[in-house]
N, C-alpha and C positions, 0 to 999 in steps of 0.2 A: 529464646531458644530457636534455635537455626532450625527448619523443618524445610527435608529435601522431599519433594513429590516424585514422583517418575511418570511422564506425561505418556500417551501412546505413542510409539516410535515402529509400529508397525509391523511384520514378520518376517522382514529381510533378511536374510542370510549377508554373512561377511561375503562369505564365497558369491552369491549370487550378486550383492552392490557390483564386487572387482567383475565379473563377467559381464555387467550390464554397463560398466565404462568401457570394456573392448570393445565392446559390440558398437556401442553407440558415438564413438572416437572422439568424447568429449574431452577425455581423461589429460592427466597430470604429463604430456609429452613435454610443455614448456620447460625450460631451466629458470630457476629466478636469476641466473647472472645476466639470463638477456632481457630482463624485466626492470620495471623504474615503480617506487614505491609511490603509492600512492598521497595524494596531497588534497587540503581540506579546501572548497570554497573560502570567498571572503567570508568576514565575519562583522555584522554589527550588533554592539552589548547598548544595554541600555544604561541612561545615567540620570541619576535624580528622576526616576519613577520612569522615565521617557525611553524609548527607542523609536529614535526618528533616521529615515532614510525615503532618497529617491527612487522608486524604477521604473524604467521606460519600454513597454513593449515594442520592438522594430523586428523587421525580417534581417534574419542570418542570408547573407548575401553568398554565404557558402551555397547551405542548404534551404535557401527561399523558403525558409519555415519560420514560423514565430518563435522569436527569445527573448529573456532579460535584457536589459541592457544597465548596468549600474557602475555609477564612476568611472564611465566612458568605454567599459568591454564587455563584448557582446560575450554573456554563457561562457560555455556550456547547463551552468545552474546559479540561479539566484543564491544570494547569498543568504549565510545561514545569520538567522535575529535569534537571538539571547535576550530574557525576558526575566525578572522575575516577578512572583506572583503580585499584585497589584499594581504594576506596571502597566502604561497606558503605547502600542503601537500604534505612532502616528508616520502613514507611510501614505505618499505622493506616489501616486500612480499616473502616466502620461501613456496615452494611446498614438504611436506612430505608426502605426499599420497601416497600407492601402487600404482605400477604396476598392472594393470586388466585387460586391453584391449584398441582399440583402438576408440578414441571418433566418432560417429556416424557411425562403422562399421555395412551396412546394418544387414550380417549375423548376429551378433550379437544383434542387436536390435529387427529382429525378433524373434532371444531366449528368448527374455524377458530379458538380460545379461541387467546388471547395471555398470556404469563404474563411476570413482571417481578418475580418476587419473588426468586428465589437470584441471587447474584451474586459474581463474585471475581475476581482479577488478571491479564495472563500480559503477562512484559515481554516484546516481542514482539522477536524478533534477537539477545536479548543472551545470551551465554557464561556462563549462571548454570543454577546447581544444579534439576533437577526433581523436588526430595525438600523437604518442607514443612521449615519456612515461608519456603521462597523461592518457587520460578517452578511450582506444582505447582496445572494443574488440575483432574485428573481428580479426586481426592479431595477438595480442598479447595473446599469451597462454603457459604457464608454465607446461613443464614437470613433470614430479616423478624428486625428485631432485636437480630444479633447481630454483633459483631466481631472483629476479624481482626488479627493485629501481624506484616507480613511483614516479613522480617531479609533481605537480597538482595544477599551480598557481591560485587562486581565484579572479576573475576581481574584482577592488574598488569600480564597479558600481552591483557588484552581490545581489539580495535580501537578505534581511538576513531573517531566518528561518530555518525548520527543511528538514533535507533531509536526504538517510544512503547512504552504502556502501554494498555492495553482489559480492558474486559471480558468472562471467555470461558467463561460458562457454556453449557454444550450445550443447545438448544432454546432460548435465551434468547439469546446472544450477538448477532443481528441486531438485535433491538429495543431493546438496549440498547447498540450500537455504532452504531446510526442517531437512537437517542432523543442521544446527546453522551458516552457515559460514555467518552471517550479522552482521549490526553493525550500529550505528548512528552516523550521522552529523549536527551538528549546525555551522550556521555560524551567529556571533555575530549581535548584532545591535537592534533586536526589540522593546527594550526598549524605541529607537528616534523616534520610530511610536506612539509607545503604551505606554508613562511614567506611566500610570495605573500598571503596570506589575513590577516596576523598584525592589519594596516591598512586591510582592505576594510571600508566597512559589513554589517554580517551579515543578512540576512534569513532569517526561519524562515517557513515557506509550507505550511500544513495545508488541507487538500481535506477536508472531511465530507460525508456525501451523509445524504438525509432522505425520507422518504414524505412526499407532496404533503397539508398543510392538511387535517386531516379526514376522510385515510383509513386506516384502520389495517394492522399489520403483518399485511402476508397468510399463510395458510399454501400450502401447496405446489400444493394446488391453484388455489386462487384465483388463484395467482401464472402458474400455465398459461394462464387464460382473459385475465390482463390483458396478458401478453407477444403472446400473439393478437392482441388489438386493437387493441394497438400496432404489431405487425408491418402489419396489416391500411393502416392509416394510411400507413405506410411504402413500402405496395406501392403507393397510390394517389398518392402523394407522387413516388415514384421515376420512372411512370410521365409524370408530368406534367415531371418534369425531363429524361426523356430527349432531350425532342427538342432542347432546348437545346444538349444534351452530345452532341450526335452527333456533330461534330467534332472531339472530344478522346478520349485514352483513359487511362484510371485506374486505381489500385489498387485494390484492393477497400477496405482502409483509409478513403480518401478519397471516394468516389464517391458525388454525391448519388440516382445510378442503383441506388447498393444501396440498396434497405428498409431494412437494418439503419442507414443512414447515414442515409434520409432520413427516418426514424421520430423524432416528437418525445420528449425522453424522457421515460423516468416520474419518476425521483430527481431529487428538486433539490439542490441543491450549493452549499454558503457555502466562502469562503474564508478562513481566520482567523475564522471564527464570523460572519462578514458575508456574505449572499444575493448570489449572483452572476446567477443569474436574471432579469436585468430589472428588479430595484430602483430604486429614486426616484435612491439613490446609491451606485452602482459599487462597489465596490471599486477604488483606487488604489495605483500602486508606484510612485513618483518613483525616477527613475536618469538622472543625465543625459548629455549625449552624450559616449561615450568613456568616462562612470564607468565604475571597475568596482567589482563589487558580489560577494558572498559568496552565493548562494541553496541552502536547506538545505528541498527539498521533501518531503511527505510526506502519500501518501495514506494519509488514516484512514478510509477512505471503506466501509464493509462493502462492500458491491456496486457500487461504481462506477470500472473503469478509468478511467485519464487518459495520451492522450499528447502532453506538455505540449511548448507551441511556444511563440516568443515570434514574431509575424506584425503585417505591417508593412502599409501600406493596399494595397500592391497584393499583396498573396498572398506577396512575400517573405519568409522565416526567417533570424531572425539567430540564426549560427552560438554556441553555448556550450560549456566546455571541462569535462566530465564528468571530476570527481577523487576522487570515492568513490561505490558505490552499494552498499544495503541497508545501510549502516554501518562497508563494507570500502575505506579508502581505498587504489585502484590501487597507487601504491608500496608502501602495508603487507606485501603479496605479491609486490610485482616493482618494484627500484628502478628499470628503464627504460623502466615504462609508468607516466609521469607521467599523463597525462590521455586523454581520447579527446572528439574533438571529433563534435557532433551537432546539428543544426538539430533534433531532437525525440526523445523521450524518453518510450516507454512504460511507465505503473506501472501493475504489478495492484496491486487493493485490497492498500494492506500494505505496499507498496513503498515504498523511500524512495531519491535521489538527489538529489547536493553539485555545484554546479559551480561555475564561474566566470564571471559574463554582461558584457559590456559595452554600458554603453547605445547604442542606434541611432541615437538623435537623431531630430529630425522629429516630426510629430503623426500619431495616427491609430496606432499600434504598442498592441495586446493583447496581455497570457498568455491563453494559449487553450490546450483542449485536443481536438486534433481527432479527428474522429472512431474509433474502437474499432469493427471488427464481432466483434460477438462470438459470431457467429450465429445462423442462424434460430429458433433456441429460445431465445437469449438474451437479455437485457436488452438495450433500445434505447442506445446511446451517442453522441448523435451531436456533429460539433464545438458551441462553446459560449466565449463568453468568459469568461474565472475575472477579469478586472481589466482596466481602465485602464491605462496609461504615461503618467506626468507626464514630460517631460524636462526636469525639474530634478534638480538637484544632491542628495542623501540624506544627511546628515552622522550616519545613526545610528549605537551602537556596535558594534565591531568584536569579535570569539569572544572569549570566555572561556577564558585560556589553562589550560593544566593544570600542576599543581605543574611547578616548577622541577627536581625532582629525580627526577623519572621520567623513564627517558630513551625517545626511539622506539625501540621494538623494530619489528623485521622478520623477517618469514619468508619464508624462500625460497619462491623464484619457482614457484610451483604445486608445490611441496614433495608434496603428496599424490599426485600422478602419480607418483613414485619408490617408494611401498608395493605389495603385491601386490595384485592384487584378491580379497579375502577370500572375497567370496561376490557372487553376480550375479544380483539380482532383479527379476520384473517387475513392476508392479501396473497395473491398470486401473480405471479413473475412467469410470464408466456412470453412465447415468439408466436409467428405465424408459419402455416407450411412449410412455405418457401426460409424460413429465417432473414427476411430484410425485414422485420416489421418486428416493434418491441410495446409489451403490455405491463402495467398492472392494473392488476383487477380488470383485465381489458379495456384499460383506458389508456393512450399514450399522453405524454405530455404536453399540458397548451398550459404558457403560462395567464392567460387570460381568465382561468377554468377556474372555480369555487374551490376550495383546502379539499382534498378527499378526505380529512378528518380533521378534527377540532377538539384535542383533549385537554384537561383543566390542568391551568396550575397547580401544583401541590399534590399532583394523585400519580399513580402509577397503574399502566398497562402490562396486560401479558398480548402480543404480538405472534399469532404462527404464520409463520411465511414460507410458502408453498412454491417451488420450482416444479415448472411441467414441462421446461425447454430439454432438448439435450446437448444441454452443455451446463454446465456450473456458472451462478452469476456471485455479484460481491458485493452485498444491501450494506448500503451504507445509509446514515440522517445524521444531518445535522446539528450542530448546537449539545447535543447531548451524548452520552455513553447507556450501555445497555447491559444487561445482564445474562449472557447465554447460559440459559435451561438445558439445552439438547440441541444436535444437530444428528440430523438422519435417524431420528428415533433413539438414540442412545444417551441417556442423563449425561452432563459434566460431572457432577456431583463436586468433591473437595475443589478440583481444577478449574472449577465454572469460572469462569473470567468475561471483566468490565473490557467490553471494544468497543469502537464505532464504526467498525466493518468486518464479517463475518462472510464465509465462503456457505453457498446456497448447493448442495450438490445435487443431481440426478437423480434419478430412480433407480435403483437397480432391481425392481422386482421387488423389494420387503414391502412392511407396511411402516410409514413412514420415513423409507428413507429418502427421501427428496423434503423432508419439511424438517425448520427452524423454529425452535420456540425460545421467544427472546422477553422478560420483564423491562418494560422502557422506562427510564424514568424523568418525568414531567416534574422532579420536583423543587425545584430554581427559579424563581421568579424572572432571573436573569432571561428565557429563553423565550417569552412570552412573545409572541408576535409570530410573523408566517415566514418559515422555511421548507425543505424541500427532501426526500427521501429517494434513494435511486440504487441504480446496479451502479459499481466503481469500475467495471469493466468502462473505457469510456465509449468504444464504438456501440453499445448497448445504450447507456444514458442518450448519447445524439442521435438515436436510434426512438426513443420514445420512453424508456424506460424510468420515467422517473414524474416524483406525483408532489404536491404540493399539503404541506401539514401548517396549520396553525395553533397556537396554543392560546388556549385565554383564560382568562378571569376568569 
């Protein structure tokens, strides 16, 4: 039996969304006639259990930032690996970066010095080993020069969904997830959950965010002084919209009264490796009215939330049916929660989410992604069109099914709530004063440093994690998937959902609303060895923010 949810979608008026595109002049002016549909990365499928490829980190000679480089062209995005489950990624990795300096030399990082020369992998979501050479990054890091042969078996019980690949060297992982080094992963199978999907055209939909033409990647403080003067903007921006808006009242999400909303941003943003910014030509998604369509979204974006809507010319959202997020399709864990329906859908950097869209029909309809506050210290987010709506018809091809001969497994329905609670820990997620300086548990990151914890194979934790900064950060770990309890004090209950990256928000004055309570679960034998937990924000992570976990026996 189909069971539709209805997720929270907030208290926005139609009338107020349409007012808050005037104001904020993100809105639908494009035509899709002067638009070019958008177009998929390469693609490698695996064959006889295997998916093998080469890629080579080098600088974009454009934009002196780090890319892919595979089957001899550089980016915009690594190519997407198709996998199914017990399928082994064997993927050659070659380091052709300069020489620059040395990765997190203090000296240097209080110059402001930008470094781009170590670099290495981490499949981000996926049920794979954190003992080399598979998904391992603390130790494993590649010179100028030098390469790398990860071997990356894929369990037969692993969800199928969407996940990617980046780069995640400490002190280096922003400039070289903002320079293009990302890339996507699907692992096959969705289809045995969801036969609705078997015939949809499939769309794959990547968000990468980039520092603006010319300016380089800042360090922590630099980064204080430019958020300032963007807030700064915001307050004179807000200021001038209120009288407008004195009529209406808003979330703080939305409101071109907040700063944070009405703050132009700093990160520009392509989609599918196309400039969404204001371009000569759009980005385009033909779907016509009544299609329906398969969308598999995925922010690769270091620092840049997205809460992705599809918005119609007058401020209206058409409804979409959420059937897997971070790579956990709903039934995988509970066959009576087919889907959850939502007119929008927030992802922190890292996130990823599958639905089902039908087109609206009519002209004048954008993907958009509106507004994010992330805080007064945080990065400016504010709404933004990411494409066009052609409403024509899409004949593209439909998922890449997975062997014939693996069948859907399932696990019972939030299965991990039936263990004990192991152990019950808390952590806290700080800045300092100033904001160049990142904690947890007031410790910044040295990968030299002892696991900050050590939980057993086989058992399961309850995790609350505390944000005292202001701004919103995005806890992400490794190797494993979690189960959100609550965020900001308010149960999920039926909606509670499997991620492995969840938004940490502020305070706003209640009692708990700045803390996250998450059930982890340790229980795979698979994951046993030492990886790493952090904010996905990445100028936070190369910041300090991020702590080392081992599991053992």
């Amino acid at each position: 039996m189909t069971v539709s949810r209805t997720a929270r979608t907030g208290a926005t008026t139609i009338a107020l969304i349409a007012l808050t595109a005037a104001i904020a002049g993100p809105a639908s002016s494009q035509s899709s006639s002067s638009s070019s549909e958008i177009t998929q990365p390469p693609e490698v499928r695996s064959a006889n259990g295997v998916a093998a490829l080469t890629l080579t980190a080098v600088v974009n000679p454009t934009t002196q930032l780090p890319e892919f480089s595979f089957n001899g062209k550089i980016g915009p995005i690594g190519p997407t690996i198709r996998l199914n489950p017990g399928d082994t990624l064997k993927l050659n990795y070659h380091n052709r970066l300069p020489v620059t300096g040395g990765a997190c030399a203090q000296s240097n990082i209080s110059a402001g010095t930008d470094f781009i020369d170590n670099t290495n992998l981490h499949y981000h979501g996926m049920k794979v080993s954190p003992n080399p050479p598979s998904d391992q990054v603390i130790t494993t890091l590649l010179g100028p020069g030098s390469s790398y042969a990860y071997s990356v078996p894929v369990p037969v019980d692993d969800s199928p969904g969407l996940y990617w690949y980046h780069a995640h060297p400490h002190c280096e992982s922003n400039r070289q997830v903002t320079g293009g080094t990302t890339g996507t992963l699907i692992v096959n199978g969705i289809e045995k959950y969801y036969p609705q999907v078997e015939t949809m055209p499939e769309r794959i939909l990547i968000v990468q965010d980039q520092y603006p033409a010319g300016s380089v990647v800042v360090d922590a403080r630099q980064r204080v002084v430019r958020n300032r003067q963007l807030h700064a903007q915001g307050v004179a921006r807000a200021a001038a919209n209120r009288a407008l808006l004195a009529a209406h009242r808003a979330t703080a999400a939305t409101a071109p009264t907040n700063p944070d909303c009405a703050a132009p941003p700093f990160f520009q943003a392509t989609l599918n490796g196309k400039p969404v910014d204001a371009p000569a030509t759009p980005p385009q998604i033909s779907i016509g009215p009544g299609q329906q369509q398969f969308w598999r979204v995925v922010d690769e974006a270091a620092n840049l939330p997205l809460d992705i809507a599809l918005v119609g010319p007058n401020g209206q959202m058409a409804p979409f049916r959420v059937i897997a997020r971070d790579g956990q399709p709903l039934s995988y864990h509970d066959q009576a929660g087919e889907y959850v329906q939502v007119t929008h859908y927030l992802l922190m950097p890292a996130s990823r989410v599958e639905f089902i869209i039908e087109g609206p029909g009519g002209p004048g309809w954008t993907l958009q992604t509106l507004c994010v506050d992330n805080g007064p210290a945080g990065n400016p987010a504010p709404q933004r069109v990411l494409a066009t709506i052609n409403p024509q018809n899409f004949n593209g091809p439909p998922v890449v099914h997975a062997d014939d001969n693996i069948p859907a497994l399932q696990k019972p329905a939030f299965n991990i709530r039936t263990y004990p609670v192991a152990q019950r820990r808390t952590f806290t997620f700080s800045e300092d004063s100033t904001g160049t300086q990142f904690f947890i548990n007031g410790q910044q990151f040295d990968p030299n440093s002892p696991p900050m914890v050590t939980p057993k194979v086989g058992t399961v934790e309850e995790w609350t994690i505390v944000n005292t900064a202001q701004e919103i950060h995005a806890f992400h770990i490794h190797q494993i998937h979690f189960l959100v309890e609550s965020i900001g004090g308010a149960p999920t209950g039926p909606d509670a959902a499997f991620l492995d990256t969840v938004v940490l928000p502020i305070s706003n004055g209640a009692p708990n609303s700045n803390v996250v309570k998450l059930l982890m679960d340790f229980t795979d034998p698979i994951i046993v060895g030492t990886f790493v937990f952090h904010c996905h924000i990445l100028e936070h992570e190369d910041g300090g923010m991020m702590a080392k976990i081992q599991v053992v026996q």
